[in-house]
N, C-alpha and C positions, 0 to 999 in steps of 0.2 A: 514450492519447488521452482528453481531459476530454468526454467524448460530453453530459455533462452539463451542462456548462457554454456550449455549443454550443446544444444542445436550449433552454436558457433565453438565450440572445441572441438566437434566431430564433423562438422563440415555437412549434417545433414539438415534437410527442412525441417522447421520447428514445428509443424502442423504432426510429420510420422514420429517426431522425437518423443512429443507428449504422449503418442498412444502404444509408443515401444515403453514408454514408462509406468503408464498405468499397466501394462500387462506384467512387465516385470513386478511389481507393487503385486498385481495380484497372486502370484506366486508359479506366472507363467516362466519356463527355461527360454537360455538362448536357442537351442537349436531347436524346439516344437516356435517360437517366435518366427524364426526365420523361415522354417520350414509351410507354418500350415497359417498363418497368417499375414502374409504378402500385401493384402492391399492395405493394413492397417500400415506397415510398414514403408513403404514406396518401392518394395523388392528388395529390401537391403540383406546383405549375405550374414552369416553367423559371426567373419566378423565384425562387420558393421552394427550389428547390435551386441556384439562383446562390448565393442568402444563404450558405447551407448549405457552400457551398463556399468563400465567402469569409473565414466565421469559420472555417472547419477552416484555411486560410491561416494566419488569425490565431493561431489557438492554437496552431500550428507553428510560427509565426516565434517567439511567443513559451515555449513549451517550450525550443526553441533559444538564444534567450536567458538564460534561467532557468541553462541549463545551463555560461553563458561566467562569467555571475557564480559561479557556485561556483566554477567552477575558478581566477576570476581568486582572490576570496578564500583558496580553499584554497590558493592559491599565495604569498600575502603571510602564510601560517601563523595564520590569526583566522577558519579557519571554526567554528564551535560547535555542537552539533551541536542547540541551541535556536535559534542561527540558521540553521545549512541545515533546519531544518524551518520556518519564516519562508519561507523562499525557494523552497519545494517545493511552499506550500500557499498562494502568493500567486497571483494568476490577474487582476490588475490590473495593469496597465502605468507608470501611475503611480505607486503604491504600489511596485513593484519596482524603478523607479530610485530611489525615497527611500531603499529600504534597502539599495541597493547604495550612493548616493554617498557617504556617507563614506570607503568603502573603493574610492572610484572615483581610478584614476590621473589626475593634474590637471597641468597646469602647478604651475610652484614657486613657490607663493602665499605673502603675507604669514604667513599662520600656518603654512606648511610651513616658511619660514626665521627662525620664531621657535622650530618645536620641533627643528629642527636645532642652535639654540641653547640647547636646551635648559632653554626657559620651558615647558614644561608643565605641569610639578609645581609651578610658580606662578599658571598659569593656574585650577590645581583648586584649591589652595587657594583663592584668590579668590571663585573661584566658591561656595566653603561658607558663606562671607558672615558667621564669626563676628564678633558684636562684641565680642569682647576682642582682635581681632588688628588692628593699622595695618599699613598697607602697607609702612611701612616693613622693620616689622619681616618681614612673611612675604617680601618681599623680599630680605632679608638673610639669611632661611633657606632660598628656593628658588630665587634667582636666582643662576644662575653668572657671576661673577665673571671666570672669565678668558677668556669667550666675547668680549669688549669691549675694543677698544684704545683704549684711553683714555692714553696716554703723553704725547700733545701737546696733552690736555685743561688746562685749568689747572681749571677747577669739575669734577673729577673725580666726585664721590658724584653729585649733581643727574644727572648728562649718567647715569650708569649706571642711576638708579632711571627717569628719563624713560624711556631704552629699554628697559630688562626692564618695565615696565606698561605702556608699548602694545604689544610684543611680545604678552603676555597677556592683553592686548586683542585684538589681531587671533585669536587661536587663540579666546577667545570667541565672538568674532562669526563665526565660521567654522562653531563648533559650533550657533550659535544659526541659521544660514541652512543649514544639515544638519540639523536639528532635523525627525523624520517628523511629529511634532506638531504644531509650530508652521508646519511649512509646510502641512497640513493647515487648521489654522486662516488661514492669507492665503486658500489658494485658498477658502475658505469664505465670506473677506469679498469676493474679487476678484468672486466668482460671484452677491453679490446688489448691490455696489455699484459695479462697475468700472466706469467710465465712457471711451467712446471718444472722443479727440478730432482735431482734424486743422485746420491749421494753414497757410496758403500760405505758401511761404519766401519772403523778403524778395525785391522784386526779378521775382517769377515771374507778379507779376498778368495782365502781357499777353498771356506766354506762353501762361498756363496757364487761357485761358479755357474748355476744354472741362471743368475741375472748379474753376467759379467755382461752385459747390452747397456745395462742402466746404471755400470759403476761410477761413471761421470755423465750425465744425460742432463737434458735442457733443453726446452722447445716452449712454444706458446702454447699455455691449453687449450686454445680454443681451434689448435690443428693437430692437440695429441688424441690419437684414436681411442676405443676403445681397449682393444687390446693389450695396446701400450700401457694405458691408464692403471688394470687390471693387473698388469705382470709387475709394476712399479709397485703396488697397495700391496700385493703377494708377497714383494721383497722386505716390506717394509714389516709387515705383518708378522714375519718368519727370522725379523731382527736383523738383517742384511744390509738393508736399502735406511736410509731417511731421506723421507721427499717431502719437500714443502712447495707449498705457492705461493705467490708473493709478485710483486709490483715494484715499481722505481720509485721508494718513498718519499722522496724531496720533491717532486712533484705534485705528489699526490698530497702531500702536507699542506704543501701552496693553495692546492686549489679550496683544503677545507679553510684553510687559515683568514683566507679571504670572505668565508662568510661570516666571520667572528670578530676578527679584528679589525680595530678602524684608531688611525690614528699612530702617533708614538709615543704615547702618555705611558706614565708609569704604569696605569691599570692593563694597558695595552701589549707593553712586555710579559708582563703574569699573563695574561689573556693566552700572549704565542704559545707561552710555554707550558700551559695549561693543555693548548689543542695538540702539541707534540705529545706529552704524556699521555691525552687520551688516545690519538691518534696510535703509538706503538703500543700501548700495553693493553688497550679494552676493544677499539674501534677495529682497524688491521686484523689482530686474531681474529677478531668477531667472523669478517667477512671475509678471509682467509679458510678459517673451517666451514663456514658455507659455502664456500665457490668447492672447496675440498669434497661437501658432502654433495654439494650437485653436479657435481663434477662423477661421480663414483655411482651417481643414483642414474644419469644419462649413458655411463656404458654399461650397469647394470640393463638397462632397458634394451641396449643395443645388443649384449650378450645373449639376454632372455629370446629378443625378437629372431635369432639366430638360433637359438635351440630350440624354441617354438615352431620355426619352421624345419627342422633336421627333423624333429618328432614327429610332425607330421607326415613328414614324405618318407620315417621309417614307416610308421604307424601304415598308412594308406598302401604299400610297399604290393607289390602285384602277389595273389595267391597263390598256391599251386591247387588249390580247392580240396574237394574231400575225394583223396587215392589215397593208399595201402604202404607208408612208406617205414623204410627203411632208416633209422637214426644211429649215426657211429659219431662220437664223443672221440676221437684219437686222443691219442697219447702214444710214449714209447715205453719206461721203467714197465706203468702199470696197466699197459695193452689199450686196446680199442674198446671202450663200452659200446655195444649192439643192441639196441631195442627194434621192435615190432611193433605196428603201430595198425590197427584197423581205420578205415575210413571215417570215421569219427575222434581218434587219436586216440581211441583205447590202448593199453598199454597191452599185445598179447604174447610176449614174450620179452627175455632179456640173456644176453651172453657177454664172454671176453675172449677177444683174439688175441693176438699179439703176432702180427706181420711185421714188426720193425726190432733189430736188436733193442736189449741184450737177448731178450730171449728167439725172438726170428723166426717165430713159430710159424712160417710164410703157405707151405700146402695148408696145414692144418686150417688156418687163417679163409683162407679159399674157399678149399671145401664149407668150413663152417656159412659162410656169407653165399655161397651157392643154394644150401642146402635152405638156407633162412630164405630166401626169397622164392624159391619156387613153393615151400611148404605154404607160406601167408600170401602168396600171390602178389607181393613188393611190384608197386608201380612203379614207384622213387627211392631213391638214397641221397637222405639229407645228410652233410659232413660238416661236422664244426671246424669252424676255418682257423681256431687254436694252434698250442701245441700240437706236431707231426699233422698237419691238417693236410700240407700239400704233399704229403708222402703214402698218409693214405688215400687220398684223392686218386694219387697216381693209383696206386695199390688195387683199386675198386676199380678205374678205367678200365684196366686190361685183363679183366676176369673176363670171361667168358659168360656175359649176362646176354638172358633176352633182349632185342632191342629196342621194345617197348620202354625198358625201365631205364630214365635219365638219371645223371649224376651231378648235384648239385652241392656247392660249396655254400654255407650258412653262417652269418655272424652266431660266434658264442657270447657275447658280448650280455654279462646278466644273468646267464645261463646256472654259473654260481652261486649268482646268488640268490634268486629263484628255489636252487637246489636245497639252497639251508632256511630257506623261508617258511612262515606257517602255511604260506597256501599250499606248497610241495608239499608236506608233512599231511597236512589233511588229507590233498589229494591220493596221497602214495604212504599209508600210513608204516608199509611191511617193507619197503624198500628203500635204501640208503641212497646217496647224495648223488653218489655217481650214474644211478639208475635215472634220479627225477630232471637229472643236469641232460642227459642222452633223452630223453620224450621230450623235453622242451626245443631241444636243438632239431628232433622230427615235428613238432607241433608248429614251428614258426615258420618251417616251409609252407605246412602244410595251410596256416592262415595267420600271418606274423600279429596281426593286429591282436586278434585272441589271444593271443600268447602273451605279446609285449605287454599288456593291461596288468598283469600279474607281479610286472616287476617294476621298481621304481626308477622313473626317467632318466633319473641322475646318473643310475649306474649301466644303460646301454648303449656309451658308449659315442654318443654324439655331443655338440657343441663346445663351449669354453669356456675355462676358467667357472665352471659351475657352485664349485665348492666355495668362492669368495663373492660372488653375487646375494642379493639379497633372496635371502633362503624363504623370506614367506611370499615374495613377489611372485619366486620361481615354482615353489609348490604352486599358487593358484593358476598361473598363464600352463604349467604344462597339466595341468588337472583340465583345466577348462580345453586343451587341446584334443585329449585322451577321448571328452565326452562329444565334440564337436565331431570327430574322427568318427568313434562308434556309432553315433547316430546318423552319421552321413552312408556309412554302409550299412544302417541295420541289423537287429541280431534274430538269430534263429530261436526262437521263444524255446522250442522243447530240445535242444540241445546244448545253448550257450553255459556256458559257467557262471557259478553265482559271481564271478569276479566283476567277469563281462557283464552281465544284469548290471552291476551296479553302478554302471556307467551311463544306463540308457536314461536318458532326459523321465525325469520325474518320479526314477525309483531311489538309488540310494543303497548303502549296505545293509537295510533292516529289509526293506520290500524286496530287493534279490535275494536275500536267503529266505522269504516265507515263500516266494512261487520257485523257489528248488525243493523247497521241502514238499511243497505240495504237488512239486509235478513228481517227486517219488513216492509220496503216499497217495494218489491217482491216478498217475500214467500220464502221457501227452497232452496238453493241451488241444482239443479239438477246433477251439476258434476266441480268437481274440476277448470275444465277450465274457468269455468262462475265468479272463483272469479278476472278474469283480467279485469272483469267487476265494482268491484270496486272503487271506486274514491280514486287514488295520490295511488294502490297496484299495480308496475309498476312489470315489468321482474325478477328484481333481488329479489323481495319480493316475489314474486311466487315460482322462486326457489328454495328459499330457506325457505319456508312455506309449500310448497303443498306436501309434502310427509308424512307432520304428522298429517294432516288435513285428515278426515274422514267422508264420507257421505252413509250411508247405504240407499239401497235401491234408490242405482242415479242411470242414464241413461251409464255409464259406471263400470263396477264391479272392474275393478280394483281403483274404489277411494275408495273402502272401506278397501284399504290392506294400507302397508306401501310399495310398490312397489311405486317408483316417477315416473311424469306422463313422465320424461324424458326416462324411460326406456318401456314405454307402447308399441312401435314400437318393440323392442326387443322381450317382450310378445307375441305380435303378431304374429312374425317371426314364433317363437314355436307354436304357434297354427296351424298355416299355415302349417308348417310341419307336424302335428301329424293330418291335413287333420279335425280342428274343430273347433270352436270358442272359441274366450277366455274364455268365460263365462262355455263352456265346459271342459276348459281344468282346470278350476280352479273346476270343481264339479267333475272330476274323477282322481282319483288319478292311474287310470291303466296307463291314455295317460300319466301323469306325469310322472312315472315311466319310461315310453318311451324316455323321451327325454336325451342325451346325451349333458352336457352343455358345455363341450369341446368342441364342435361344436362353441360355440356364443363368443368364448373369443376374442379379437380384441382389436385393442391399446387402446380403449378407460375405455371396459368391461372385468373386469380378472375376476379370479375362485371367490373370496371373493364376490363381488356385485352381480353374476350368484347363489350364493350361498346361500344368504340373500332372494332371488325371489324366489328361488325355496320352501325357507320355510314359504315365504309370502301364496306363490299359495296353500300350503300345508294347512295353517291354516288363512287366510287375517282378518287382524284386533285383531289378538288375543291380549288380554288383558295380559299384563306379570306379573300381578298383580295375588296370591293367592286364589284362593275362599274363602269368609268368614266363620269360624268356629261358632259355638253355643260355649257359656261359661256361665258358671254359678257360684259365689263364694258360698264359706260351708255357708247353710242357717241356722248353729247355731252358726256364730258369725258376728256379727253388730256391736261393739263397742270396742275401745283398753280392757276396762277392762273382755272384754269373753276371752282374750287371755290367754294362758298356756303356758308354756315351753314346748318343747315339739312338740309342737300339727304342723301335715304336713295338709294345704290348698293349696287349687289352686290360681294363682294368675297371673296378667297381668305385664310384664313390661310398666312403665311409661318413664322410665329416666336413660340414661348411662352417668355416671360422670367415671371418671378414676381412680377413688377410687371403685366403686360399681355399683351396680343397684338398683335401686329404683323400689318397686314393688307393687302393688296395691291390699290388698287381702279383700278387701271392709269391712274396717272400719274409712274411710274416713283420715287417716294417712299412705303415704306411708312407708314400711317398708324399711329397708336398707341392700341389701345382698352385706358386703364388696366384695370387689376384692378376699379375701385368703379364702372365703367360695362359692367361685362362681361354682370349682368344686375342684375334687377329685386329682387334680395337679397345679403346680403354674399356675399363670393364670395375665402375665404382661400386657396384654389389655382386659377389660370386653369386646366389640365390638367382639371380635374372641369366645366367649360362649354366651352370649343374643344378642336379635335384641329387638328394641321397639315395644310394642301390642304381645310380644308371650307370648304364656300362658304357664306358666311352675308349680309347685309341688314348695312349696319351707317351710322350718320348721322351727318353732318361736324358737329362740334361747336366748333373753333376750326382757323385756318390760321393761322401763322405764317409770312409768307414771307421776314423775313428769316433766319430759323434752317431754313430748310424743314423746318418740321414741323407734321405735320396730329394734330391731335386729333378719335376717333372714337368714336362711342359705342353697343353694342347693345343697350341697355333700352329695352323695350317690343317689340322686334326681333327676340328669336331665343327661345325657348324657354325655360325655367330648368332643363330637366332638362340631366343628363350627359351628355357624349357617348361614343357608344357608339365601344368600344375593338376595333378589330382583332384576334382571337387571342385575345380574353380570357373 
């Protein structure tokens, strides 16, 4: 394993590189890594051993490969042992296809049915470029003769020399676009000069009006953004757009021509024209769809790094905790779906209003939502922020509720599709779509993280251009987000969802559904140790589980912290010394105080893990998660057309694209605050000023109403500093 080579693509010391790898090897997680083994690490965060994990990937897939080129060489008899040391001590991916493809099995190409023909040995002369030699004549001496049926030729010599020199041609241009050099030098030129262009197809103007941006477009790739990149592939994809890349090829012909040719001998002219053919027809493509594929693979990355962090800062999104809420699904045709919802989000009731034409059923509507909340004791009302969201918003304001119980607007976003999902169906096996769509929309208030787990990333309504990004890239980075997220806030062992379980570092969909099964065929789990009770949740799944597993109110107190049961004895220790019980020592903070953790350090436990206990016993269990805020949008505008120029509202962010943010100021069209109005200075990542769900000030700056699109702007507005990151 290149531990070295690892260490220097993630920017960490080689010393904690190696021992993040043997744990990973052992079939330790990222987040119990991060989490409960610090000093093997050097402190590094979840992601810093994502990274870690992801080039040790790499360096394995490619080891693996390393390993198929020798063998295939060693199998065609032309391994050397100058080149399997080439191939041993290569650790570039691109460099290692270069020196595998000559030797790479191809289709049966022009120059493979010339050395079949055996034009080679005409080919290499050629190439030596003497000027005492004509073609003719090395022709005559390397070209075979009876490889050619020439019988019903009448210009027999002519018809044989034409085909044995461009035969010798093609086997040039073959070597010359397999050349590690010379392809070395295109990509050298593609990378400072390539330019992207993109083109409407004839024909596709009316169609293709949602990329009339890129109908005649051209820039350098190496300053076209992502986004750009991605809207272009989209066009081109959907049969609208052709885009290609490409370079100034008289230049670039020069520069290979000149490592080939020498001289103005006859052999010399065949030479040029030999590196022109390869150059357009094998070389150019070659590294044309490579610059294309890495080109698409870097805003794929940029894309994903954007929606990895939107996911995140829904996912982590502040609670509203466990209260009694209220869930209304608006709509107009087919009324308000109204569920009930107990402090655990049990489902204890369901109804249909309808406050809003055609039917306007408005007292009734009232009454109904009065009577619903004083009966189940409704702390909250969660409103999907959909269809008629901000009409029943209004609708619920001005009822006549206790003032206890707030009113909050809820992305629906998933909520659908959630609703037709088999986890809905299991959960809610007696009630239909629009029942399981109105408990999710109260469940997300009430802990969005729980909730969001259930539906797939792609569809709540964050990030860009997802659908055209690399679909198994994006599965693993927001999979890996989902678990770093849930185990960051921990789950509640006797009440989470087997969804939820299946997130938590080291169980998985098999181990979450045997402790739901078993916590219903026994009742709650009493205390952490009892999940080795189990069935097939052996050692290694304990510990690498049990420290984010949480059970309040068990028969041990420290399983309500994130202290591991592996360090309970330690705990101890400190109790024992400070002459009290654990349970004491975690309720006073004087004995805390007391204790000296320099005392406990030992080869096993350094300052970092003594350090993380100490803040467990301080606060056990705390939630790292925000408290939820009250918001309210300006209750004089509902629709695009109340907007003004002008005019400052409150508003939520929805969406960070790398261009802008996308903000919500409840008119049911997100507005768009570019990147260059974000603040009051340049500002090259939106992510370092908005986080997603923070409610910011932001000012209408242009409406468009026949594109409906609102332009907004928050200079002078919101602050210039960063915003502070969840978990970090």
């Amino acid at each position: 394993m290149n531990y070295e080579l690892i260490a220097q693509r993630t920017g960490q010391k080689e010393k904690y590189v190696r021992q993040v790898v043997d744990l990973l090897l052992d079939g330790a997680t990222v987040p119990f890594i991060s989490r409960y083994r610090k000093e093997a690490t050097g402190g590094m965060t979840d992601v810093e051993v994502t990274q870690v994990a992801t080039e040790l990937d790499n360096v394995t897939e490619l080891e693996h490969r390393k390993e198929y080129i020798l063998s295939a060489i060693e199998g065609q008899g032309k391994l050397t042992p100058e080149l399997k040391a080439r191939i041993e001590g290569c650790w570039d991916a691109t460099t290692l296809e270069d020196i595998y493809l000559p030797y790479k099995q191809k289709r049966r190409t022009r120059a493979q049915v010339a050395r079949e023909a055996g034009l080679e040995p005409l080919a290499d002369a050629i190439l030596k470029q003497s000027p005492n030699a004509t073609l003719a004549q090395l022709i005559a001496k390397y070209a075979p003769s009876d490889k050619l049926d020439l019988s019903d030729k009448s210009d027999q010599s002519d018809e044989f020399e034409a085909w044995a020199l461009q035969g010798a041609k093609d086997i040039i241009a073959e070597r010359v676009s397999e050349d590690e050099h010379v392809r070395q030098t295109l990509r050298t030129t593609f990378s400072i000069h390539a330019m992207i262009r993109s083109k409407v197809i004839k024909g596709k103007d009316a169609e293709g009006q949602n990329f009339r941006d890129y109908f005649d477009w051209q820039e350098p790739l190496k300053r076209c953004s992502g986004h750009r990149l991605l809207a272009m592939r989209r066009g081109e994809a959907e049969g609208i757009l052709r885009v290609s890349i490409c370079v100034d090829d008289e230049p670039a012909m020069e520069r290979i021509a000149r490592q080939f040719v020498r001289g103005t001998s006859e052999c010399s002219k065949v030479v040029q024209e030999a590196v022109q053919d390869g150059y357009k027809r094998l070389l150019e493509p070659s590294i044309s769809n490579e610059f294309g594929a890495s080109s698409k693979q870097k805003a794929d990355e940029e894309a994903i790094r954007i929606f990895v962090s939107n996911l995140e800062q829904l996912l982590m999104a502040s609670p509203l905790g466990q209260k009694r809420v209220m869930a209304i699904d608006p709509g107009f045709r087919t009324g308000c779906k109204v569920v009930c919802l107990d402090a655990e989000g049990n489902l204890l009731h369901h109804d249909v209003i309808f406050p809003h034409p055609p039917r306007a059923e408005r007292v009734k509507a009232m009454l109904t939502v009065q009577t619903l909340v004083e009966k189940y004791c409704v702390q909250a009302i969660s409103i999907g922020n959909g269809t008629a969201g901000r009409e029943t918003e209004d609708f619920v304001r001005h009822l006549d509720l206790p003032d206890n119980v707030e009113v909050y607007s809820v992305s629906e976003d998933g909520a659908s599709i959630y609703s037709a999902s088999e986890i809905a169906r299991e959960e809610f096996p007696n009630e239909d779509v629009t029942v399981r769509g109105a408990v999710s929309i109260g469940r997300r208030l009430m802990d969005p993280l729980a909730e969001l787990v259930k539906i797939d990333p792609s569809s709540i309504g964050v990030g860009q251009y997802q659908k055209d990004v690399n679909q198994t890239a994006l599965r693993k980075n927001l999979e890996d987000t989902v678990v770093n997220c849930v185990n960051r806030v921990g789950v509640n062992l006797n009440t989470a969802s087997q969804w939820l379980l299946t997130y938590v570092s080291g169980l998985g969909p098999s181990l979450a559904q045997n402790i739901v099964r078993y916590r219903r065929e026994n009742g709650p789990f009493c205390s952490r140790k009892e999940l080795m009770k189990v069935p097939r949740l052996g050692a290694k799944a304990f510990e690498q589980s049990a420290g984010f597993l949480r059970i309040k109110g068990g028969d041990v107190p420290l399983d309500n912290s994130a202290v591991h049961p592996e360090r309970y004895g330690l705990v101890e220790r400190m109790a024992k010394d400070q002459q009290c019980s654990v349970a004491e020592l975690m309720a006073d903070k004087s004995l805390r105080d007391k204790i000296d953790v320099n005392r406990y350090v030992s080869e096993d436990v350094g300052l970092p893990t003594l350090q993380d206990i100490m803040k467990e016993l301080d606060k056990p269990g705390l939630d790292p998660r925000k408290p939820l805020q009250a918001f309210a949008f300006d209750q004089t505008v509902h629709d695009i057309s109340d907007l003004r120029e002008g005019m400052v509202l409150p508003g939520i962010v929805t969406n960070i694209t790398n261009f802008g943010a996308f903000v919500d100021i409840g008119v049911h069209i997100k507005g768009l605050v570019h990147v260059s109005q974000l603040a009051d200075r340049f500002v090259k990542d939106p992510t370092t000023v908005v986080r997603v769900q923070q409610q910011v000030m932001v000012r209408v700056v242009g409406v468009d109403m026949q594109r409906e699109r609102i332009s907004l702007s928050m200079k002078s507005l919101t602050p210039n500093s960063s915003p502070k990151r969840e978990g970090k």
